[in-house]
N, C-alpha and C positions, 0 to 999 in steps of 0.2 A: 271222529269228531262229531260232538252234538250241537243242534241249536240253543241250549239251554245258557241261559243270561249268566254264566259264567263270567266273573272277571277276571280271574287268574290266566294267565296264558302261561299254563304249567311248563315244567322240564316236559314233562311225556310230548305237551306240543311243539316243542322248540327245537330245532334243528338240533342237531347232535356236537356235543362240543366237551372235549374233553376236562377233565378234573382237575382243578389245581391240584398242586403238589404238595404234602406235608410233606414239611423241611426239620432237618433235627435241631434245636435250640440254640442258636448261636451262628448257626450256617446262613451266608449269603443268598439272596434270592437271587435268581440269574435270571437279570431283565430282557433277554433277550430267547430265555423259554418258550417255544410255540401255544404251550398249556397257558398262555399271558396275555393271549390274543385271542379274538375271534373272527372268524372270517367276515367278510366285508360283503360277501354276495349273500350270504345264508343271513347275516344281519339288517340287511337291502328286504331278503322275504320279510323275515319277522316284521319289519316297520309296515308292512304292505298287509298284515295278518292284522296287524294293529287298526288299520284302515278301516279292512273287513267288521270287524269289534263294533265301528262304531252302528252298525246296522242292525246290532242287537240291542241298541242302547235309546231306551224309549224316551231320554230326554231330548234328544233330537225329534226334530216333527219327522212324520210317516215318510215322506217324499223325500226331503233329508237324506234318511236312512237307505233308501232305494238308492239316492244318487253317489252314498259311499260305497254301496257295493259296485253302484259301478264304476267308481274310482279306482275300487279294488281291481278292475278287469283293466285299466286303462294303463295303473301300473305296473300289474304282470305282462302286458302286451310291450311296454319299455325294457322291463328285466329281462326278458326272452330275446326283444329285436337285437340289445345291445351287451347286456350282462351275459348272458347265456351263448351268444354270438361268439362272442371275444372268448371265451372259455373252449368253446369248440374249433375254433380258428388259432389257437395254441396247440390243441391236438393234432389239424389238420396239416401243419406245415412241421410241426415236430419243435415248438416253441414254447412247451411247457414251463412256465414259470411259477416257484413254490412261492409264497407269499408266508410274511411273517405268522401265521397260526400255522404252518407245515404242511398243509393239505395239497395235494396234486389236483390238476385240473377234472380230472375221470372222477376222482373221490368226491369235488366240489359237487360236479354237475349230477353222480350218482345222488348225494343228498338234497340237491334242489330238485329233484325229480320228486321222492321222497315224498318231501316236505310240500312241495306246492301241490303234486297230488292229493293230499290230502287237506291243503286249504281248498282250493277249486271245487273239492267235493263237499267239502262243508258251504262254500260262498253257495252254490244250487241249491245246498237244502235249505241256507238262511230264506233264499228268493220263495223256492217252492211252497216251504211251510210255513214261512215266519211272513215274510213280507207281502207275496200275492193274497194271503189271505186276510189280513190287517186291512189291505188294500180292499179286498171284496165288502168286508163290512164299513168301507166307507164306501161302497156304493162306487168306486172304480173296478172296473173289469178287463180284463185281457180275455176278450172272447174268443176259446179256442173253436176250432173247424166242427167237433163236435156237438159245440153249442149253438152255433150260426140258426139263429131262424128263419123261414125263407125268405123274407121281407130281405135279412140283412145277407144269406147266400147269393139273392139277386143282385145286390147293392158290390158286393164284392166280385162277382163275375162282371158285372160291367165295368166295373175300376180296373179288374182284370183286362180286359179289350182295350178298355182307351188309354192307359196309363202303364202297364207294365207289357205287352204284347209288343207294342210297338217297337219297344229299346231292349229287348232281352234278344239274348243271341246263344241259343243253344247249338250243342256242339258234340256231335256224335264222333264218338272215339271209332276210326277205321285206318288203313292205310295211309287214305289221303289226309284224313283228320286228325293229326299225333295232338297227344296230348297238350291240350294248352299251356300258356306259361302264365299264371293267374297271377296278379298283384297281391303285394302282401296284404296280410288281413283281411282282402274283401270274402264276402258272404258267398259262398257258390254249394252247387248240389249236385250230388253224384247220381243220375237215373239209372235202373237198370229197366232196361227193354224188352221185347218181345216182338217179331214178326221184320216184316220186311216193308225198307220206302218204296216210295216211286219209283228209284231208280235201280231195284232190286238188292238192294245191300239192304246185308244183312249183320247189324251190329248189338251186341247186349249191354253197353253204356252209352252214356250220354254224358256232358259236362254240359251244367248252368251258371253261368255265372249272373250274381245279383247283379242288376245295373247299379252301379253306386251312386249316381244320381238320384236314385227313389230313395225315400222314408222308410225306416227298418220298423216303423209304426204307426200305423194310420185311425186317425180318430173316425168310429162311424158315426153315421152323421143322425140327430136323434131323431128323427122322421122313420127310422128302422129301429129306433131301438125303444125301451120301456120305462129310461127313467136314467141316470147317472150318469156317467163319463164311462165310456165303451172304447176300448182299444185293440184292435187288432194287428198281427205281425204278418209282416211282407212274407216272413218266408211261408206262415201259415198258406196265405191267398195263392201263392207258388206252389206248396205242397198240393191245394185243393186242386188247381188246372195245370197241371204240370202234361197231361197227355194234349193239352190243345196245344201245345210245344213240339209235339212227333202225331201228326195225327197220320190217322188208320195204325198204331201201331200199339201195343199194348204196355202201358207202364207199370212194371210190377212192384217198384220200389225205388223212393224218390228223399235224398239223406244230406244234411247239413252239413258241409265241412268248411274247415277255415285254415288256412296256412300261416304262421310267421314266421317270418324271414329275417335276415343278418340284414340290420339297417345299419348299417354303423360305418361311415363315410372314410375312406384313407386316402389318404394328398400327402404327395411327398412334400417333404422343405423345401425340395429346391427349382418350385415352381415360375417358371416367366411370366403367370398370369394367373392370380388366385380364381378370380371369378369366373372364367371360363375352366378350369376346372373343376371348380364348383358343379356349374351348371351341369358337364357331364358325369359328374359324380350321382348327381342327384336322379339320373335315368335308372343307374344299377340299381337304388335304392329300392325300389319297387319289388326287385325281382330276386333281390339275394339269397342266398345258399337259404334251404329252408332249416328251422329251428325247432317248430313244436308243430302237432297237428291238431287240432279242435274236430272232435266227429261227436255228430251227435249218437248217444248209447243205444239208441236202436237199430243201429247202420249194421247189416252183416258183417260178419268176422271177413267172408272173401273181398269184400268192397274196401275194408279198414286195410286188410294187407296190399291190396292191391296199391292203396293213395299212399304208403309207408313206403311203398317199392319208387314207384314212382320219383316220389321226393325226396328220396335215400334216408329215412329216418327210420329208428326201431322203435320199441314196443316204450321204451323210457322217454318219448317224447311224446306220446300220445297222449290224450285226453279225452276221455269221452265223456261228454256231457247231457244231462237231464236238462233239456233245453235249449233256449237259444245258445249257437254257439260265439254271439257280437254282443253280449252283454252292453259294452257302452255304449250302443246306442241307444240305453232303455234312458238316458239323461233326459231326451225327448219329454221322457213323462210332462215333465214340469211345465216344459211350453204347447203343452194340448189337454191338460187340466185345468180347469180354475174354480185350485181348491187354496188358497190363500192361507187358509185357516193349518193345512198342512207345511207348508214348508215356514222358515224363518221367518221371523215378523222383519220388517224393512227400520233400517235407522238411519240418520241421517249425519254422516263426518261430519264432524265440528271443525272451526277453523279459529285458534287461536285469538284472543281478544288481540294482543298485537298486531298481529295481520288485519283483522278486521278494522279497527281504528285508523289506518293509512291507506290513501288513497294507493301511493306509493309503494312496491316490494323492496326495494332500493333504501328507501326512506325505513321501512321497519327492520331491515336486513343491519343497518348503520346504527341503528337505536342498541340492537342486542343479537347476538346470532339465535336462530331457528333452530328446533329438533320438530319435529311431527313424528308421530307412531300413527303408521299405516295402518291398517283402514280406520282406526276409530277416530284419526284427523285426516283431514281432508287431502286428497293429492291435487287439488285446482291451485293452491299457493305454486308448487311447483311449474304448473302449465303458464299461469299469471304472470311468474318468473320471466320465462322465455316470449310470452306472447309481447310482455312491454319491453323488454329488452330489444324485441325485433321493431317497434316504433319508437322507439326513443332516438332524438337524433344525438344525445351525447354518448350511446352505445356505440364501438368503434368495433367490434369482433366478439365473436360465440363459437366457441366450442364444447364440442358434446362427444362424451361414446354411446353408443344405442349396442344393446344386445338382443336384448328383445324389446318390439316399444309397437309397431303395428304398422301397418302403410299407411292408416287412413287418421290415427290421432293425429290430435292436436300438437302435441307438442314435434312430430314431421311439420305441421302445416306453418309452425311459428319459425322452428329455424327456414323452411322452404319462404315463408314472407319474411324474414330480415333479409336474407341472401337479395331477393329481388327488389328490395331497398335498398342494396347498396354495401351492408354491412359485411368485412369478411368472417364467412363463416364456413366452421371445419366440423365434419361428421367422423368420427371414427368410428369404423359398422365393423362389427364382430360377423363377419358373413357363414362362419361358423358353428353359430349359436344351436344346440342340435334339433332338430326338427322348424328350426323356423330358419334354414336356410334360402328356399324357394323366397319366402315371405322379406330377407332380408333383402336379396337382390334385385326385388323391384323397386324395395324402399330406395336404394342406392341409385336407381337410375333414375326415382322420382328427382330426390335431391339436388341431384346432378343437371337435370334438366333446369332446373330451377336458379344452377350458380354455386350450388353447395359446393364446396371441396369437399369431395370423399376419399377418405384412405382405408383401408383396411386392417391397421394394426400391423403387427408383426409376426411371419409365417413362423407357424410352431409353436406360438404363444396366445392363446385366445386373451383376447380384450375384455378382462369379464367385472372391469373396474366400472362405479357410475357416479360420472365425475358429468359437471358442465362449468364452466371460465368462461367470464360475462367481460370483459374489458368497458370500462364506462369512463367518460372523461369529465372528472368533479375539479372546478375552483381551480382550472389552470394545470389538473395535475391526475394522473393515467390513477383508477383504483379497477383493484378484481375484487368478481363477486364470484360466489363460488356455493355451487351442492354438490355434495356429497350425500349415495345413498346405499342401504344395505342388497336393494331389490331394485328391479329393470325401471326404466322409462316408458310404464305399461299402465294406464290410466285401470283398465280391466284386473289386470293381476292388481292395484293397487283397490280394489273390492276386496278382492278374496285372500290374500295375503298380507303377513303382518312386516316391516318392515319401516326401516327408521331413514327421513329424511332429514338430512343437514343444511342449512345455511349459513352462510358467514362472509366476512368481506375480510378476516385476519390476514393481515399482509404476509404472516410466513407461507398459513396457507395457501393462500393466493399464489404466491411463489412457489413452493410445491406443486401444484397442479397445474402450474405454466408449465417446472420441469418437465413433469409426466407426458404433456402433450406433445413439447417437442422432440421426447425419446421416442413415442407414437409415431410422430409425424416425420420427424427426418432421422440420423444416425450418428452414433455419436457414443463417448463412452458412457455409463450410467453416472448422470449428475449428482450433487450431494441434494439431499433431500433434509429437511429441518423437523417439523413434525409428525408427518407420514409415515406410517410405514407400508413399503410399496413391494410387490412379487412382479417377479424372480429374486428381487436384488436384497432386501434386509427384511422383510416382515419375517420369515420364519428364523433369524437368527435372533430377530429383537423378540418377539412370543417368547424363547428359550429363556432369553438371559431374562426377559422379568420372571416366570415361573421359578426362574432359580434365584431371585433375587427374596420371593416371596418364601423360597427351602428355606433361606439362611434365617429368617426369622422366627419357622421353628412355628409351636404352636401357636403363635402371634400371626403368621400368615394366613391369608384369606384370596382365594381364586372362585374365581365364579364365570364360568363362558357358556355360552348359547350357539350352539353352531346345528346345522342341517345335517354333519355326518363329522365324525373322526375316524379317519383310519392309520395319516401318519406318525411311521413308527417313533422317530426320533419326540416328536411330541409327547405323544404317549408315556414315551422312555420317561421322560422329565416328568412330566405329572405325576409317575410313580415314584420318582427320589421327591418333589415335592411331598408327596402322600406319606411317604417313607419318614420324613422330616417332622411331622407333624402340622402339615398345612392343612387346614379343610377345603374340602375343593368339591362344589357344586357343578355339575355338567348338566346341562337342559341341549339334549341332543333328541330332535326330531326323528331323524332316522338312523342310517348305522352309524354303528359303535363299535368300535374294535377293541377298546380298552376291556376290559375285566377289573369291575370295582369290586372292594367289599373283600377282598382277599388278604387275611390276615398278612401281615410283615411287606404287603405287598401295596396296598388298596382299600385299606381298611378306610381310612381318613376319603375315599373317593363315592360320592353319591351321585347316580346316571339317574335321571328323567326324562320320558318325552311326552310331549303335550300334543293331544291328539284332541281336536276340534271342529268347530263351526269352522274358521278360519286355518289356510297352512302358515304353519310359524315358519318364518325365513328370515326373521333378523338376526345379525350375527354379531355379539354382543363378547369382547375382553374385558373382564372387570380384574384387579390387583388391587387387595387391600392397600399393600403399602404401608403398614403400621400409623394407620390413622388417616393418611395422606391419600386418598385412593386415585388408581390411575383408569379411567376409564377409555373404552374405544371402540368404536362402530366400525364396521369391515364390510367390504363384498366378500368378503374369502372364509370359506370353514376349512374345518382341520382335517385336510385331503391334499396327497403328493400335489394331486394335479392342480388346486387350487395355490398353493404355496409354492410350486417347483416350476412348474411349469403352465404359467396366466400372468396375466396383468393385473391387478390386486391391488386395494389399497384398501389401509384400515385408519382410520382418523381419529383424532383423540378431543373429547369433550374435554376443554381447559375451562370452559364454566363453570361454576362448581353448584349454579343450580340444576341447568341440565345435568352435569353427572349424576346429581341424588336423583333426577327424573329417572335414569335412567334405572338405578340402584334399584329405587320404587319399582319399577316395574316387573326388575327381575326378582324381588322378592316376592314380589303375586306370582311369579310363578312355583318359587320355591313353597311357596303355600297352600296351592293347587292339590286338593282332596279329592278330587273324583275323572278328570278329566287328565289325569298325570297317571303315567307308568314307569312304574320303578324300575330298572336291572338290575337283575340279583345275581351272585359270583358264580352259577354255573349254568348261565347266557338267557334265563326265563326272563319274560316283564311280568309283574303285576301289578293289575288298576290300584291306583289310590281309592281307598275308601275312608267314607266320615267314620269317627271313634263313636261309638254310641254317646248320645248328646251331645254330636258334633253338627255344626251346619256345615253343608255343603259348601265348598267353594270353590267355584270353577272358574280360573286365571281369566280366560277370555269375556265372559260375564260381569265379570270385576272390572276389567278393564272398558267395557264397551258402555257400564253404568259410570264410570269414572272421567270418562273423554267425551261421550256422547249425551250423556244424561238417561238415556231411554235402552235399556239389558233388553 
């Protein structure tokens, strides 16, 4: 791999994936051919390489670009804890399962070895040669040990003493000192020694672990320095004094390593107590079977085999890297610069003139139902929603599911103050949610202390719907109000991510979302639902029967979805006798894709996009021509088993018919997307959209942020 501003992310780059088939003239295509699929983990890298891409891409500001690649690191450290985990724990217990593209688990993980190997190696050289030095001519530096002037060697040895001495806990490998059992990911270094301590041992390693409490980057302070924004790395300042860690003893080599681990939580169904299994689930986590090793490239060959032995991993898991080996902690940059001029210019979400003209959210909610597109309208309608609902005294009850949402938001603080006014109010906490489990069950006890009813959904079935039911008492007589949204109850994620909020008080709806709460909340058989379509129970049989509703019209059909990932087969299937049929069929898929467009008799009529930006696309969007009639629908759910088979899911349908074309508009900005869109071509490559010569530029989210916002 090279740095060169490449767009194409050729076949030679792209995981390995077999050929479609020529079929002889007349013969049936067998939809169920492994050559018809692509793997779902090797499709997982590719969108993660796609990330990487954008740090070569100088329409993003400098710092920008720094913070994708460390995005890059933050999503291979996912795909490793839990993708690559679950592939190796098939192995381990003799659970191999083939997956619709035919591939065995050993042949998977042989080709993400492969493949990320040689992203990881390119992500170092982007940093090395692309980005640290972009960065030097803006007068930012990462002053390495070798540069230190003494002004700033003094300044770092005394940081040394009073800030890192104190809390570092080195740890000589002997008898009584067996090897540590190091938390996932953290920072540590392997010393090799010389001589003998106080107590006459005599040992030739050492283990340091980083304190994880310290800054993996420390700004020096300009009284030592000559002029610009000066950064220095912890582990640097460790490398430099690592013998005042073993003194009288001699350090002859002092080496970067990083472990990750199998994070990937298992609870059985048939648990007496979700949350305290939780909780002790959440200790393992730390410590799980280890996965990959990070060393950096200078480390001896005897000290790499040694941490391979150790951790029982081979030579296909290793990594050695030119550099830091915790990349995402370089995010940092951003909040110990101020360089403005570098990162995104700031804009400000707009909030609908309807919303703004009423005092009342109730009152503009009763006028016309709501859509907002996150972030370039505002998510405070949303918070607004629940903070007046919790003072109103004609509000009688609020419920909510929370997946991800934060301990300390507002919208916790509004259902925790209606609860203590009086009003019944029900949490349903996805305590599951993965990586913000710790984070989920404090929320749950905050609430709880508060008066909230909390339930936890239904074991085995994640709650990953985001639904709130407002009960309010208008003119003698009970009305619901009701959001529905694509993305969490996460004021922060609702910055950086694009997703679509609903409002409405439709009685059917309303009634649908009662349902839902009380299959949540108590047991019971699944109720009849009217316009929803909800998972486990009819959304992925109702998806089928319209895609097949849209075949029967032949080239008159029109499909158009937006989803985060497709891998489900049965889906798939359909889309291709749609495609078969003559429907054209638009996909704006973020990340994987299992389908194989573009294949003659097969795929031909299917065209795959991901849009890869400023912002991560997360809205999840059903569009159905319908022969003029279009039927439109907003979801939690993409086109994934887990998401459809086995979650809580609802997708809800825009019967506005101006929202609908809002919605239409939108997704055609993205179908129009020249530079910031990546195509999939039929033997599993992306390549970037480019402008036509005298073509302008147009980049979906730019369009959109000049269209909602006023201010690109």
């Amino acid at each position: 791999m090279t740095t060169e501003t490449a767009k194409n992310l050729t076949a030679e780059d792209s995981p390995t994936v077999p050929a479609p088939m020529d079929l002889p003239a007349g013969e049936e295509i067998n939809l169920d051919a492994s050559e018809n699929y692509f793997n779902r983990e090797l499709s997982q890298l590719q969108f993660n390489y796609r990330v990487l891409k954008q740090a070569l891409d100088s329409t993003h500001p400098l710092i920008n670009r720094l913070i994708f690649c460390c995005i890059f690191s933050s999503n291979m450290d996912e795909f490793f804890e839990i993708r690559v985990a679950g592939l190796r724990q098939q192995m381990k217990y003799g659970r191999e399962a083939v997956g619709v593209d035919g591939m065995m688990p050993d042949e998977v993980l042989a080709e993400i070895s492969r493949v990320a190997h040689d992203y990881i190696h390119e992500q170092y050289d982007i940093l090395n040669n692309v980005l640290i030095p972009e960065m030097e001519r803006e007068n930012i530096h990462f002053v390495r040990r070798r540069e230190w002037t003494p002004q700033q060697a003094e300044w770092v040895r005394n940081y040394f003493e009073d800030e890192i001495l104190p809390v570092v806990s080195p740890i000589g490998l002997d008898p009584s000192h067996p090897f540590p059992r190091l938390v996932n990911k953290s920072l540590n270094f392997i010393v090799e020694l010389d001589g003998k301590d106080a107590f006459g041992r005599e040992t030739g390693m050492a283990i340091v672990p980083a304190p994880r409490s310290l800054p993996r980057l420390v700004r020096l302070p300009d009284e030592v320095c000559d002029g610009g924004e000066n950064l220095v790395f912890l582990s640097s300042m460790i490398h430099a004094h690592a013998d005042e860690l073993f003194p009288g003893m001699e350090v002859k080599g002092c080496y970067q390593f990083r472990l990750t681990r199998n994070a990937d939580l298992e609870l059985e169904d048939d648990l007496e107590d979700l949350a305290s299994a939780l909780r002790g689930e959440l200790l393992s986590r730390r410590f799980g079977d280890g996965v990959r090793l990070e060393v950096a490239d200078n480390c001896p060959e005897e000290l790499v085999q040694f941490l391979l032995t150790e951790f029982g991993l081979t030579e296909r898991d290793l990594y050695q890297v030119h550099g830091p080996v915790n990349l995402t902690r370089l995010m940092a940059v951003s909040g110990l610069v101020d360089r403005p001029d570098l990162t995104y210019s700031g804009f400000s979400p707009s909030i609908p003139k309807q919303i703004r003209s009423k005092d009342s959210m109730f009152d503009a909610i009763r006028k016309q139902p709501i859509l907002l597109l996150h972030p370039y309208e505002n998510f405070s309608p949303v918070v607004d929603l629940l903070r007046q609902a919790a003072k109103d005294p004609q509000v009688l009850a609020i419920r909510q599911t929370l997946y991800r949402t934060g301990v300390d938001s507002e919208i916790v603080e509004a259902l925790a103050d209606a609860a203590r006014r009086g009003k019944e109010v029900t949490a349903v906490i996805e305590l599951r949610a993965r990586f913000s489990e710790a984070e989920n069950l404090e929320l749950a006890s905050r609430l709880q202390e508060a008066g909230v009813i909390v339930v936890y959904g239904v074991v085995g079935y994640k709650t990953h719907a985001k639904m709130i039911l407002i009960v309010r008492r208008e003119e003698g007589r009970l009305r619901r109000y009701v959001h529905l949204g694509t993305g969490n109850y996460h004021a922060g994620n609702a910055r950086l991510y694009t997703d679509y909020s609903f409002m409405t008080c439709d009685e059917s709806i309303g009634d649908d979302v009662n349902k839902l709460f009380q299959q949540l909340t108590g047991m019971g058989k699944a109720l009849k639902i009217k316009k929803l379509f909800h998972a486990p129970f009819t959304m992925h049989k109702r998806i089928l029967s319209l895609i097949e509703r849209e075949a029967e019209l032949g080239e008159n059909g029109r499909i158009i979805f937006k989803f985060n990932a497709l891998t489900e087969p049965r889906l798939i299937k359909t889309l291709y006798r749609a495609s078969q049929a003559g429907v054209k069929i638009d996909l704006i898929i973020r990340g994987i894709c299992c389908l194989r467009p573009g294949v003659p008799g097969l795929s031909e009529n299917i065209q795959v996009r991901s849009i890869i930006g400023r912002f991560l696309e997360h809205t999840r969007v059903y569009y159905f021509g319908n022969n003029g009639r279009p039927d439109v629908y907003c979801s939690s759910a993409d086109g994934m088993e887990r998401n459809l088979m086995n979650r809580v899911e609802t997708a809800f349908p825009l019967d506005d018919a101006s929202l609908a074309a809002r919605v239409r508009e939108d997704l055609d900005t993205y179908l129009a997307d020249n530079c910031q869109s990546w195509l999939l071509q039929s033997d599993g490559s992306y390549v970037q959209s480019q402008p036509v010569e005298g073509e302008e530029r147009f980049a979906s989210q730019l369009v959109l942020l000049d269209r909602l916002t006023g201010k690109p």
